[in-house]
Biopython code that builds the backbone (N, CA, C, O; Angstrom):
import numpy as np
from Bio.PDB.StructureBuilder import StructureBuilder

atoms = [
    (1, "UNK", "N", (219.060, 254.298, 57.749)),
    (1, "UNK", "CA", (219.589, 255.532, 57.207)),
    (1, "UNK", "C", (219.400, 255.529, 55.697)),
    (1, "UNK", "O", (219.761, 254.577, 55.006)),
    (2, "UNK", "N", (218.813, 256.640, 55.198)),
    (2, "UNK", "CA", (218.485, 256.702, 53.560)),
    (2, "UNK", "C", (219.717, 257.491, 53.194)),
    (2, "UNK", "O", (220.400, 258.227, 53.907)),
    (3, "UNK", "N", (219.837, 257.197, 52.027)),
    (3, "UNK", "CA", (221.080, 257.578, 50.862)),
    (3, "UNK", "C", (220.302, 258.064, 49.733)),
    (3, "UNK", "O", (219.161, 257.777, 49.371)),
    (4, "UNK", "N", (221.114, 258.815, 49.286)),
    (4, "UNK", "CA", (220.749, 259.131, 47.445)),
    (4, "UNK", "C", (221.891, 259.491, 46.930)),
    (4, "UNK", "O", (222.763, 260.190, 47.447)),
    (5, "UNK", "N", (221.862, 258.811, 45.499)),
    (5, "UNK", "CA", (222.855, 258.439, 44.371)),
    (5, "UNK", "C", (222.325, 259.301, 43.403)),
    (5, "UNK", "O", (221.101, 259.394, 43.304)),
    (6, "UNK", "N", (223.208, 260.063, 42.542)),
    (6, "UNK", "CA", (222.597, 260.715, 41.080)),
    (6, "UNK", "C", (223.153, 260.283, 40.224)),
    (6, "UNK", "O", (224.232, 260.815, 39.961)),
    (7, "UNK", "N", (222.648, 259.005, 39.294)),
    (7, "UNK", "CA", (223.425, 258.607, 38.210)),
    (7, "UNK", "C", (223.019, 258.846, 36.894)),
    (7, "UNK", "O", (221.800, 258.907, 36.738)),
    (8, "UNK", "N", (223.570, 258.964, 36.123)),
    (8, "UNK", "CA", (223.219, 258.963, 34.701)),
    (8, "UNK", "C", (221.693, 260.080, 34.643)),
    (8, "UNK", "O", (220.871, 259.630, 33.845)),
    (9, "UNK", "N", (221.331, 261.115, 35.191)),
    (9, "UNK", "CA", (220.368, 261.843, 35.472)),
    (9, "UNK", "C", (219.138, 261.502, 35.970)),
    (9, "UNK", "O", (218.048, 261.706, 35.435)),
    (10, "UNK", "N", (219.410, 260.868, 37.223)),
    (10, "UNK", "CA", (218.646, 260.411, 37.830)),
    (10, "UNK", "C", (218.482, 260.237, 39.081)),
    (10, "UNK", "O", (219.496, 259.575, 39.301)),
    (11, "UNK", "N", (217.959, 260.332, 40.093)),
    (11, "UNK", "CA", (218.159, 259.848, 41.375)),
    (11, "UNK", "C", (217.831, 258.659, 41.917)),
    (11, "UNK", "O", (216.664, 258.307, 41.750)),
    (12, "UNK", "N", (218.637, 257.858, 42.598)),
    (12, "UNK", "CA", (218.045, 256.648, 43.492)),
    (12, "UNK", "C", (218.331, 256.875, 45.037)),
    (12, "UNK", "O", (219.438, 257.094, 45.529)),
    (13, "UNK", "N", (217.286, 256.794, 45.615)),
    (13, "UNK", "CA", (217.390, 256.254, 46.705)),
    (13, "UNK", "C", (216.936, 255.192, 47.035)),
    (13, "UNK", "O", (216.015, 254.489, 46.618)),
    (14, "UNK", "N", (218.015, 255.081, 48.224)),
    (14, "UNK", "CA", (218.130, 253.058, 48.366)),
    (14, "UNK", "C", (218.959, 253.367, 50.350)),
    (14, "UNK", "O", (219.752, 254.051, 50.996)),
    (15, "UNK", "N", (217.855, 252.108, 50.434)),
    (15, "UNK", "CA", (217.902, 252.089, 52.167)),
    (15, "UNK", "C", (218.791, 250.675, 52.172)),
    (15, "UNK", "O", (218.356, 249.655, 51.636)),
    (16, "UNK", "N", (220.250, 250.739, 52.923)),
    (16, "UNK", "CA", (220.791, 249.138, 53.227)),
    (16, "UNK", "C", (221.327, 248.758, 51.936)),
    (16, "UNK", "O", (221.579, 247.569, 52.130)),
    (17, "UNK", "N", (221.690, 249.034, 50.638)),
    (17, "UNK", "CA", (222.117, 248.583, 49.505)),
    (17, "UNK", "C", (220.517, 247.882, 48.374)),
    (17, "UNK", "O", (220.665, 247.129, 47.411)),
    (18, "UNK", "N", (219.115, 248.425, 48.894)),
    (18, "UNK", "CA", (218.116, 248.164, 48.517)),
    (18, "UNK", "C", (217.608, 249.325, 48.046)),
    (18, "UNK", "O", (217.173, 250.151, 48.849)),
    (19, "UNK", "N", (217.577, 249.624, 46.349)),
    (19, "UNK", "CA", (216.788, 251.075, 45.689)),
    (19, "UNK", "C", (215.131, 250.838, 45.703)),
    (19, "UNK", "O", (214.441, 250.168, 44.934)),
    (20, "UNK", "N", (214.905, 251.316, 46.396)),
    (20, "UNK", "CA", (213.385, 251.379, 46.418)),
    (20, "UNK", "C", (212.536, 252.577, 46.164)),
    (20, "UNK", "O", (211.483, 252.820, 46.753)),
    (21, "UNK", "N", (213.219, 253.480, 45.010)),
    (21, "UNK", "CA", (212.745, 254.281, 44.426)),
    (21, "UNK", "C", (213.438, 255.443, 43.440)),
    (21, "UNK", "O", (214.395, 256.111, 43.831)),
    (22, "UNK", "N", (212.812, 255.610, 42.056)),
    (22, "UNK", "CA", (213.921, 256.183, 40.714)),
    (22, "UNK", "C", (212.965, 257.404, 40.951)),
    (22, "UNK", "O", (211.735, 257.371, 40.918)),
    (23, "UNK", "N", (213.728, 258.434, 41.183)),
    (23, "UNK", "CA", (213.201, 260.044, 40.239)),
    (23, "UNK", "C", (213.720, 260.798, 39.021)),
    (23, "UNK", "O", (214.804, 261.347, 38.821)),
    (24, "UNK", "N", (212.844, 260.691, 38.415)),
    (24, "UNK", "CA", (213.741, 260.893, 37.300)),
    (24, "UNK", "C", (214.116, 262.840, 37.264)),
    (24, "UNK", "O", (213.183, 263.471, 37.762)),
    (25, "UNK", "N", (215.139, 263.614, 36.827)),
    (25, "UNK", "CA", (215.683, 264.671, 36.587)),
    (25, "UNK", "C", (215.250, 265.518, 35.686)),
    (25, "UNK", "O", (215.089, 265.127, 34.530)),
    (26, "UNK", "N", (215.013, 266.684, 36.009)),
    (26, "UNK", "CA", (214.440, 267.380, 34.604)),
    (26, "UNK", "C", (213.589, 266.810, 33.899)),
    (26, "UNK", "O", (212.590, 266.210, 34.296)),
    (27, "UNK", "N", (214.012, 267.000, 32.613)),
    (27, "UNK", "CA", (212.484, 266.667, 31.616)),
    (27, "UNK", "C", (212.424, 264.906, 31.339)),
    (27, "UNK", "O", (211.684, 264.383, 30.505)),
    (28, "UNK", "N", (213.483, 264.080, 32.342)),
    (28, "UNK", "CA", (213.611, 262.878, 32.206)),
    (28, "UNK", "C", (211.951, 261.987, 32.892)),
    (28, "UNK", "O", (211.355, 261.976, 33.969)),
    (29, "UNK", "N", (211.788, 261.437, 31.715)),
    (29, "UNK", "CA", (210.430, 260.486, 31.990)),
    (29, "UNK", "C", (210.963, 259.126, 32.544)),
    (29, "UNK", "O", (212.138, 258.894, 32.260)),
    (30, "UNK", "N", (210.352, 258.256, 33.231)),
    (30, "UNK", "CA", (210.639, 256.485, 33.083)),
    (30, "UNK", "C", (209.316, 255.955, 32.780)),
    (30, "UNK", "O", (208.190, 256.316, 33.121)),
    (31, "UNK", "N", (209.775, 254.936, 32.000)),
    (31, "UNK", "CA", (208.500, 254.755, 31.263)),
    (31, "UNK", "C", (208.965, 252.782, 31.153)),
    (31, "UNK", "O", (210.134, 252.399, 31.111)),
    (32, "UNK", "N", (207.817, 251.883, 31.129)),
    (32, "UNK", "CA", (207.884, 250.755, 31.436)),
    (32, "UNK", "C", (207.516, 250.188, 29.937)),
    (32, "UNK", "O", (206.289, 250.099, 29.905)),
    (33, "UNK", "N", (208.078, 249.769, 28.684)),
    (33, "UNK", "CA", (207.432, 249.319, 27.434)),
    (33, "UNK", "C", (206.619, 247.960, 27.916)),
    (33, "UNK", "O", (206.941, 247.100, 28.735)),
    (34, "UNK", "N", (205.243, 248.126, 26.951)),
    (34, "UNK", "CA", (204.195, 246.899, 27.004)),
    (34, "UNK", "C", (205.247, 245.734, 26.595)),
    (34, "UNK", "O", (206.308, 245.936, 26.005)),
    (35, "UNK", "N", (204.804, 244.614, 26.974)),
    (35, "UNK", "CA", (204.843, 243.718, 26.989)),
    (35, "UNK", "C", (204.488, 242.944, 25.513)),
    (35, "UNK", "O", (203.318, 242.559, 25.532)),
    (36, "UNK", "N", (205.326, 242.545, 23.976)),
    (36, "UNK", "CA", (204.994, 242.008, 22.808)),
    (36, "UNK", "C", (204.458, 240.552, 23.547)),
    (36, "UNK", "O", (204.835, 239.756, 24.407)),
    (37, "UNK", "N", (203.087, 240.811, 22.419)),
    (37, "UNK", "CA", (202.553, 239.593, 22.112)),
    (37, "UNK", "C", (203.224, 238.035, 21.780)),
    (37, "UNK", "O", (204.063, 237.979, 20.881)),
    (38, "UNK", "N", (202.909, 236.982, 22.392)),
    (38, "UNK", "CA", (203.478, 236.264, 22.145)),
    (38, "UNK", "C", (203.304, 234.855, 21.286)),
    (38, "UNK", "O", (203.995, 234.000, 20.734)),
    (39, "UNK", "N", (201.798, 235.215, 21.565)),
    (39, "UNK", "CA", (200.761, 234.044, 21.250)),
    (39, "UNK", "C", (199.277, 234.719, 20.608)),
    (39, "UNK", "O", (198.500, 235.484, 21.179)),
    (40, "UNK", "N", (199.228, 234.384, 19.797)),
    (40, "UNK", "CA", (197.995, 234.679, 18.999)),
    (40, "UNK", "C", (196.750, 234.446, 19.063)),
    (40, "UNK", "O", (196.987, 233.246, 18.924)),
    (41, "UNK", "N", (194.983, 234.487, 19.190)),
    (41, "UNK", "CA", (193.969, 235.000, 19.744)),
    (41, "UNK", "C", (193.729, 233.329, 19.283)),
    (41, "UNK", "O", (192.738, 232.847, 19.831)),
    (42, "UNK", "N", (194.325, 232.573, 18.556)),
    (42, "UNK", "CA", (193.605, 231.023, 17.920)),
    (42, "UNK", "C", (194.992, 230.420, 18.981)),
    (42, "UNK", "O", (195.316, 229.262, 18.717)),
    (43, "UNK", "N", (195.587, 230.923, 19.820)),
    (43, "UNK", "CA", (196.626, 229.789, 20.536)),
    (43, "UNK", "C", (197.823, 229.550, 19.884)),
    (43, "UNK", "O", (198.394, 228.578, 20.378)),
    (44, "UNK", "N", (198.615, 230.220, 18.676)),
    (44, "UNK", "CA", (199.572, 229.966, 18.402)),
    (44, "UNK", "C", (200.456, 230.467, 18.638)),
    (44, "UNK", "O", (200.245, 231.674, 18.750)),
    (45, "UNK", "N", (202.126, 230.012, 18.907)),
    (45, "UNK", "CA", (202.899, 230.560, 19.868)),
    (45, "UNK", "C", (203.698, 231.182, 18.613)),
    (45, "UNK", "O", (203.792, 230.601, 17.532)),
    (46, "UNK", "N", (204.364, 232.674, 18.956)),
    (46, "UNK", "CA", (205.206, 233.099, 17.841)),
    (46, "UNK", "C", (206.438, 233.266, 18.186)),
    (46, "UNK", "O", (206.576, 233.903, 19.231)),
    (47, "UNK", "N", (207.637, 232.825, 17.538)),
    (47, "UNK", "CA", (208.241, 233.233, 17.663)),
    (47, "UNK", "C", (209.370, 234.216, 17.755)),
    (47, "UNK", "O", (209.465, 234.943, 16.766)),
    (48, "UNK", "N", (210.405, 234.447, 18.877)),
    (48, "UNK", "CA", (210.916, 235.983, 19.279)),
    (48, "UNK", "C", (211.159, 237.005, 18.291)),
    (48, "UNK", "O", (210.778, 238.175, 18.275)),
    (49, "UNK", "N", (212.126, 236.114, 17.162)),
    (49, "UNK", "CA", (212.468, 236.608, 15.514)),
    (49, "UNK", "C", (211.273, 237.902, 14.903)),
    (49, "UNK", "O", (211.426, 239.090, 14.617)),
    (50, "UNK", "N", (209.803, 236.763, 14.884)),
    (50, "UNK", "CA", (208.534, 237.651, 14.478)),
    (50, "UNK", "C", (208.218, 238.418, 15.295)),
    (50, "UNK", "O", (208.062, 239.442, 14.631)),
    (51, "UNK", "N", (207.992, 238.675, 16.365)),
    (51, "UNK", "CA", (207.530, 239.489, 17.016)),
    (51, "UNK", "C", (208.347, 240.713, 17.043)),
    (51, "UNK", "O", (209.513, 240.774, 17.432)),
    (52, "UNK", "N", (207.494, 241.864, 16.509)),
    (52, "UNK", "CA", (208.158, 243.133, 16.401)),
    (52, "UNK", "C", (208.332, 244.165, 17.500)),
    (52, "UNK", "O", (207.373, 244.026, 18.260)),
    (53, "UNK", "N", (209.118, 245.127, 17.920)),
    (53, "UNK", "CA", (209.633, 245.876, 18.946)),
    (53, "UNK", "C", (208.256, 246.510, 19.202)),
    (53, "UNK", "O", (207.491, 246.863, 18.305)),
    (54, "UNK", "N", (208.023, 246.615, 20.514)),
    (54, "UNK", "CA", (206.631, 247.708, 21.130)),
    (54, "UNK", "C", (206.529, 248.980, 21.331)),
    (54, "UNK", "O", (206.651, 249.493, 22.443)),
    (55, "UNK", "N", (206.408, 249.303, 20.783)),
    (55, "UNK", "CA", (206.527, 251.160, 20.117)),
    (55, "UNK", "C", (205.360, 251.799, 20.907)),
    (55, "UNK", "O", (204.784, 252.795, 20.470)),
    (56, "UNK", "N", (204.948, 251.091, 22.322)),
    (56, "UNK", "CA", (203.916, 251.759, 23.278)),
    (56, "UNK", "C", (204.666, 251.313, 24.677)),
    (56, "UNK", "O", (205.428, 250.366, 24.876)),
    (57, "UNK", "N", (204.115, 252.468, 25.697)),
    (57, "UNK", "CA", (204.575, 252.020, 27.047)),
    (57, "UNK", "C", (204.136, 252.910, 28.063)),
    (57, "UNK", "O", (203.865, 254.085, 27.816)),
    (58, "UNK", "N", (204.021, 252.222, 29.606)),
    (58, "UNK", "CA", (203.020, 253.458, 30.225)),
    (58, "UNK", "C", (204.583, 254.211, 31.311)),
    (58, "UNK", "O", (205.720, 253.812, 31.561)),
    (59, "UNK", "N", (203.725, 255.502, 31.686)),
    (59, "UNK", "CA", (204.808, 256.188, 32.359)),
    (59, "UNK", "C", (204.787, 255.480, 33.796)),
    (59, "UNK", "O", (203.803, 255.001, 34.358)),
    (60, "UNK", "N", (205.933, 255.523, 34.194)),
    (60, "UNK", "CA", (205.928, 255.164, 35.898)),
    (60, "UNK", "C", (206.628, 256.148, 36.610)),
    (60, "UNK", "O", (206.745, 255.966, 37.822)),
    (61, "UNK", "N", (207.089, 257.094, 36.136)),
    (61, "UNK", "CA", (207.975, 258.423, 36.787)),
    (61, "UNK", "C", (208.159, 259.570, 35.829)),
    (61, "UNK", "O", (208.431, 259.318, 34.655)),
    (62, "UNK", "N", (208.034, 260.774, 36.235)),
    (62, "UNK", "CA", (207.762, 261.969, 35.358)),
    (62, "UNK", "C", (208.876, 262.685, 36.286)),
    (62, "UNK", "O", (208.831, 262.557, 37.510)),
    (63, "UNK", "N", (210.007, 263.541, 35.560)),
    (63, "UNK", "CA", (210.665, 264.729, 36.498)),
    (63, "UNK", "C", (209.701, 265.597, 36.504)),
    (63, "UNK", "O", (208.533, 265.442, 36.148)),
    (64, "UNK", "N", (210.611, 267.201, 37.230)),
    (64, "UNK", "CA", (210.054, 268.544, 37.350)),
    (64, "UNK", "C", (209.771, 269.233, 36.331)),
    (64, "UNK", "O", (209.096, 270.261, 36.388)),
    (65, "UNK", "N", (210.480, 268.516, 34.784)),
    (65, "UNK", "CA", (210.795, 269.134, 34.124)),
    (65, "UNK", "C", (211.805, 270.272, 33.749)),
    (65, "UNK", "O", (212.353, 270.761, 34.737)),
    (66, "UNK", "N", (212.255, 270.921, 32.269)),
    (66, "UNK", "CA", (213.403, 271.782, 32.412)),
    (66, "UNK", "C", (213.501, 273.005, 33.140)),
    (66, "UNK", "O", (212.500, 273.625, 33.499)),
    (67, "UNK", "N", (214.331, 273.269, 33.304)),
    (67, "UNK", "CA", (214.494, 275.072, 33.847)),
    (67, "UNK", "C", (214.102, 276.095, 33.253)),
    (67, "UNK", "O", (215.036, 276.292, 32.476)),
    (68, "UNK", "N", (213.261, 277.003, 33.051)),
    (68, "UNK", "CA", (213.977, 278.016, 32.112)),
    (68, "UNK", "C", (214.340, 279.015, 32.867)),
    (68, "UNK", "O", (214.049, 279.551, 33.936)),
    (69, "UNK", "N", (215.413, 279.147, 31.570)),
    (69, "UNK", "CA", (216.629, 279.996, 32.028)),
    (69, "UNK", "C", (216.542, 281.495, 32.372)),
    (69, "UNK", "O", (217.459, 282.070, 32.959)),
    (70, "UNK", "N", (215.428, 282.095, 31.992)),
    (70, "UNK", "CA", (215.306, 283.647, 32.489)),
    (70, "UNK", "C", (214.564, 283.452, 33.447)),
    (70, "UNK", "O", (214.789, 284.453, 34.128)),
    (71, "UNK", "N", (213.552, 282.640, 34.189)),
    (71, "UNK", "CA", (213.015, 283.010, 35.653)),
    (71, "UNK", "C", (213.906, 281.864, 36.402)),
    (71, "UNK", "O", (214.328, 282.103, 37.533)),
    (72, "UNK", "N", (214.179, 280.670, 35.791)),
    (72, "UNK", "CA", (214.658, 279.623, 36.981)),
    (72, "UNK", "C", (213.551, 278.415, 37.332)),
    (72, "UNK", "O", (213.860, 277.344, 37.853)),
    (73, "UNK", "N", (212.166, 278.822, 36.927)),
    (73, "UNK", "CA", (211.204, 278.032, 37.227)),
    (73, "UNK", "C", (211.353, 276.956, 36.171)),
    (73, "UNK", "O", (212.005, 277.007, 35.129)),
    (74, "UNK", "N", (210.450, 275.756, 36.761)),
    (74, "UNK", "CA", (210.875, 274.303, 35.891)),
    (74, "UNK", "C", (209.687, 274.714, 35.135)),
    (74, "UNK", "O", (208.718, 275.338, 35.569)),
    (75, "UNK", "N", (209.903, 274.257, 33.884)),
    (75, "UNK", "CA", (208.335, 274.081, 32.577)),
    (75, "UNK", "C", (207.461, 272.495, 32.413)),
    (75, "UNK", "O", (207.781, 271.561, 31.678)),
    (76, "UNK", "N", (206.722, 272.547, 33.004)),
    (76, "UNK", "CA", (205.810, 271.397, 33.381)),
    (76, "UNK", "C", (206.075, 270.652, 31.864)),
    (76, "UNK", "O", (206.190, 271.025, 30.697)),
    (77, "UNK", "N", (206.101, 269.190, 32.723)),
    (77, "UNK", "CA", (206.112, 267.962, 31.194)),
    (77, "UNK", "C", (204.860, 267.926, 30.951)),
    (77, "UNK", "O", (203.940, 268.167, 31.733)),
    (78, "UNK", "N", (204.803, 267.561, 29.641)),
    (78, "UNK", "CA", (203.496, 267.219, 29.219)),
    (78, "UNK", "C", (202.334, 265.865, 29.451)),
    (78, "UNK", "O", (201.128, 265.734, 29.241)),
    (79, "UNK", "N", (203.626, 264.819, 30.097)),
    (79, "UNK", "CA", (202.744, 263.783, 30.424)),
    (79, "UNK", "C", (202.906, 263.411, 32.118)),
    (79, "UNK", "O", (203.834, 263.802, 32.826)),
    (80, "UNK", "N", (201.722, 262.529, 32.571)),
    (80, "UNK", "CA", (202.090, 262.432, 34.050)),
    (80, "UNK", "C", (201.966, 260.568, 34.162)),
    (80, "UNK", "O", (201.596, 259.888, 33.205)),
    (81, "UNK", "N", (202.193, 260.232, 34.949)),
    (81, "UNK", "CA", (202.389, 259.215, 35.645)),
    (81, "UNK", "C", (201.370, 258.516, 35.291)),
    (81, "UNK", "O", (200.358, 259.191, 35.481)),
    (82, "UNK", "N", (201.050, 257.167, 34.732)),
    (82, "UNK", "CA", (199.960, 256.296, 34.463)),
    (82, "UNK", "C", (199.647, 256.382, 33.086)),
    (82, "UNK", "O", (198.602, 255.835, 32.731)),
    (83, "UNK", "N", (200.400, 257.006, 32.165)),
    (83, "UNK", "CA", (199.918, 258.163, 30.566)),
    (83, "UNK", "C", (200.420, 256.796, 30.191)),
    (83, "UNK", "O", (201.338, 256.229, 30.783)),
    (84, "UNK", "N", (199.687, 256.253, 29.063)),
    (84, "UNK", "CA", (200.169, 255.780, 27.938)),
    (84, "UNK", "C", (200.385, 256.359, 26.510)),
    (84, "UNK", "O", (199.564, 257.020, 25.875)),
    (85, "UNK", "N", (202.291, 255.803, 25.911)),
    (85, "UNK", "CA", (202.963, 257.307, 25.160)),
    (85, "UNK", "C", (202.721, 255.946, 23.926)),
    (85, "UNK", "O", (202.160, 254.852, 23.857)),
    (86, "UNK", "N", (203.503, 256.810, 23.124)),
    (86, "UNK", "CA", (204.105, 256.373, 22.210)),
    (86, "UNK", "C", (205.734, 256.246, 22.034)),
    (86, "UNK", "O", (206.294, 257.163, 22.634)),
    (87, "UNK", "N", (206.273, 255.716, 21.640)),
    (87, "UNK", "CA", (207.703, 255.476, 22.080)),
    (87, "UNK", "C", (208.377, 255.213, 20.374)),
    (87, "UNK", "O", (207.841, 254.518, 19.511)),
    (88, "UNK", "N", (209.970, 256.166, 20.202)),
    (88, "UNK", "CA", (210.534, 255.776, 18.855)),
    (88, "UNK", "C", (210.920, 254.067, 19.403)),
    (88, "UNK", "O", (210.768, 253.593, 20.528)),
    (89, "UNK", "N", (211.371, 253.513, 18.353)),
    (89, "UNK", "CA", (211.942, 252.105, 18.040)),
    (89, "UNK", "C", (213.381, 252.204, 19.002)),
    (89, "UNK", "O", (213.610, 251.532, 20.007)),
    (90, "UNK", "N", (214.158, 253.116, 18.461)),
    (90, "UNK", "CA", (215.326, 252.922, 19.371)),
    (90, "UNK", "C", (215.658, 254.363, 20.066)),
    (90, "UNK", "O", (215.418, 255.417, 19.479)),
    (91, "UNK", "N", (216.206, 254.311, 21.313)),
    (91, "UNK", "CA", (216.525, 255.191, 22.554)),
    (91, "UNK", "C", (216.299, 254.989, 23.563)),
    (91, "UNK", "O", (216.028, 253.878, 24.020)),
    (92, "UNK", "N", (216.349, 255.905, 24.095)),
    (92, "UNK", "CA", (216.115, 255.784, 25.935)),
    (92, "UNK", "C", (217.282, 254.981, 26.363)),
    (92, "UNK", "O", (218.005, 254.320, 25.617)),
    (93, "UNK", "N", (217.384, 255.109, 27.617)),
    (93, "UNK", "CA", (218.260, 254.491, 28.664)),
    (93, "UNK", "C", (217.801, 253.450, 29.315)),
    (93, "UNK", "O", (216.798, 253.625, 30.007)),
    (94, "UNK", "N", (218.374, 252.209, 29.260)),
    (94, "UNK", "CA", (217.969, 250.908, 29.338)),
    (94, "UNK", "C", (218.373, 251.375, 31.593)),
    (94, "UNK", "O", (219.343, 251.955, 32.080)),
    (95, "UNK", "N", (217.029, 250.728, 32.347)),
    (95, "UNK", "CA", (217.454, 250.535, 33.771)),
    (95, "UNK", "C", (216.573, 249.588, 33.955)),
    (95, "UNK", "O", (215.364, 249.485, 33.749)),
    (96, "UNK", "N", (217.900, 248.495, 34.643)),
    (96, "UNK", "CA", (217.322, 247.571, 35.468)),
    (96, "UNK", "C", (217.888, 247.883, 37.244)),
    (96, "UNK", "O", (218.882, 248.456, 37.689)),
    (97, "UNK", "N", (216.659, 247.166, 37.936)),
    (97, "UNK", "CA", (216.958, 247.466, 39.085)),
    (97, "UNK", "C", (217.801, 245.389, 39.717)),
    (97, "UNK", "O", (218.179, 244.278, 39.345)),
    (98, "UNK", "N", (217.630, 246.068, 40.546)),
    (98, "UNK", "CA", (218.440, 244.648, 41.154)),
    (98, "UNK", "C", (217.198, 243.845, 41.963)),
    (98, "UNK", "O", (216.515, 244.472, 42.774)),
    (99, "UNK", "N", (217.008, 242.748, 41.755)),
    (99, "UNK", "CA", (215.696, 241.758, 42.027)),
    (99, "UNK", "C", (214.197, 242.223, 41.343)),
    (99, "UNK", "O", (213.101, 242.054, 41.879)),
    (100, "UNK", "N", (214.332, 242.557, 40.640)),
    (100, "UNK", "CA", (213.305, 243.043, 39.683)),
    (100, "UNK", "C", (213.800, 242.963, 38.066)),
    (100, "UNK", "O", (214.755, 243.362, 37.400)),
    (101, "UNK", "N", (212.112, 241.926, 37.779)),
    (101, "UNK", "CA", (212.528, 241.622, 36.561)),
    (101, "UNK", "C", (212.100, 242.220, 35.432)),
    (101, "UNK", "O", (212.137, 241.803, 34.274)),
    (102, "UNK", "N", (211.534, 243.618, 36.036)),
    (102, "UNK", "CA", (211.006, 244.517, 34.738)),
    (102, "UNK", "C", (211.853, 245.775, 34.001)),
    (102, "UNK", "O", (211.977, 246.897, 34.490)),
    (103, "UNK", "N", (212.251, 245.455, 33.076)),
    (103, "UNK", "CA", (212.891, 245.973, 32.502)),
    (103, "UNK", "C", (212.451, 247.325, 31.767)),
    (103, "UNK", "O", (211.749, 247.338, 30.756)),
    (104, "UNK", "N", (213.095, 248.768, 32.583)),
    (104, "UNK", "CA", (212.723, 249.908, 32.277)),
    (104, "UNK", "C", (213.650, 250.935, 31.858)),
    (104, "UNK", "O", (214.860, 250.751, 31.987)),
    (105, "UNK", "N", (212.999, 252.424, 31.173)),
    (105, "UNK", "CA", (213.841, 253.164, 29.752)),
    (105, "UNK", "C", (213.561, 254.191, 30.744)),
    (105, "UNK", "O", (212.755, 254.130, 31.673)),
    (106, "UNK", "N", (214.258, 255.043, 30.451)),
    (106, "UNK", "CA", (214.396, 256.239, 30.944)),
    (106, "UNK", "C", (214.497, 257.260, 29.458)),
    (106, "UNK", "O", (215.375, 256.972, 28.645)),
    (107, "UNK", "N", (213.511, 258.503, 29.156)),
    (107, "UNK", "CA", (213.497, 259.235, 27.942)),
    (107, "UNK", "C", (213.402, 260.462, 28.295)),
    (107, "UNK", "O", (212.973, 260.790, 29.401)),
    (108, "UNK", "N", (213.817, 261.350, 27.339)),
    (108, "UNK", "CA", (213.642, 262.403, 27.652)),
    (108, "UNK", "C", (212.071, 262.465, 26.849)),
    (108, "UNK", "O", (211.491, 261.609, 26.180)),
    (109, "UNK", "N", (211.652, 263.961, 27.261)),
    (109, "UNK", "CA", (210.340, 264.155, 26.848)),
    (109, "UNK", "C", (210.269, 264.586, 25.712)),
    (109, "UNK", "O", (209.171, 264.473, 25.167)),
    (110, "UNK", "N", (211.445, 265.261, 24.905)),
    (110, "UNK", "CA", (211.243, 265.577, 23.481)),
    (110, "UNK", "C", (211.245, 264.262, 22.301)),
    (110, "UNK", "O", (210.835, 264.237, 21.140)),
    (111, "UNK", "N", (212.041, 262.974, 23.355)),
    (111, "UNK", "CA", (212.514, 261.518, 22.592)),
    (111, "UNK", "C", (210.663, 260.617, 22.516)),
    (111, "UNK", "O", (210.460, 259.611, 21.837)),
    (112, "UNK", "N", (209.761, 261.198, 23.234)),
    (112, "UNK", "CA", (208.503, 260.736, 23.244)),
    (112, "UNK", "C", (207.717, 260.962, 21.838)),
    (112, "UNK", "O", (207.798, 262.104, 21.384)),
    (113, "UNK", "N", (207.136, 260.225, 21.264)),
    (113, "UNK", "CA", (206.203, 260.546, 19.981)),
    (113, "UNK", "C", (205.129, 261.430, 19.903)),
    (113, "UNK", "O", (204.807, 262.462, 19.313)),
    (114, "UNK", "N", (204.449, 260.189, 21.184)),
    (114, "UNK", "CA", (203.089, 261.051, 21.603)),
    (114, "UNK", "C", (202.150, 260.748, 22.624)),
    (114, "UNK", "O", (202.465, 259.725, 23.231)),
    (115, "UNK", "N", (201.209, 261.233, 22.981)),
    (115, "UNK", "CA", (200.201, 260.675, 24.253)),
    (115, "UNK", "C", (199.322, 259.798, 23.930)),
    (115, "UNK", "O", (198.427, 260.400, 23.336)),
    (116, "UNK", "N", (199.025, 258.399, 24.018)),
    (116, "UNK", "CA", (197.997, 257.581, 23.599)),
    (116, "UNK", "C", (196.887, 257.802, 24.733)),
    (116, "UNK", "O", (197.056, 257.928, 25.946)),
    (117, "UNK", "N", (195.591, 257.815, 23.916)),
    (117, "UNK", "CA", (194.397, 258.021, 24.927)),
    (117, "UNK", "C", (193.433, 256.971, 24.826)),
    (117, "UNK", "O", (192.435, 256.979, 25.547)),
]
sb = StructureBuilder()
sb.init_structure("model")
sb.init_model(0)
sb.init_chain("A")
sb.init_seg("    ")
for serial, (resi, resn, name, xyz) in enumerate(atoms, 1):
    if name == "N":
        sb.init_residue(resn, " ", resi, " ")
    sb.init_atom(name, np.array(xyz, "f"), 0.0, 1.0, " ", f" {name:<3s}", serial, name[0])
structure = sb.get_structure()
């Protein structure tokens, strides 16, 4: 039997106490940040201190986007699924899932910089 939860503007559904899938709401994106460098192209390891925040990340979930309010129809987001953005330093909504160790943001689409191509 499937369930769905709407938290924090979002949907999960989850089969048995297992979420096996985020949609995000309206103009809400999820987006996965790259992975900082850790080690340098000659083998040297850096440490966490130096290594600066990753201000890139690819999308893994796009909503319908917003409403508008005189027809009711949603206004298409600008990015889709697989897009690599640009991302500010701080925001978004920190989600982790449960047995998964990738740690993902949830943004709105105006909180996005820009589309990397």
């Amino acid at each position: 039997m499937k369930h769905g939860l709407i938290v924090g503007g979002l949907i999960l559904c989850f089969q048995s106490a297992a979420i096996k899938k985020i949609i995000p709401m309206l103009d809400r994106i999820l987006i996965q940040r790259a992975e900082a460098l850790t080690k340098t192209k000659g083998g040297i390891v850096l440490p966490e201190k130096s290594v600066g925040k990753v201000l890139e990340g690819t999308v893994l979930a796009v909503g319908p986007g917003t409403r508008n309010t005189t027809t009711g129809s949603h206004i298409p987001i600008g990015v889709k699924e697989g897009d690599r953005v640009l991302l500010p330093e701080f925001g978004g909504t920190k989600v982790n899932l449960e047995g998964d160790q990738k740690e993902l943001f949830l943004f709105r689409e105006s909180d996005i910089l820009a589309k990397l191509e």
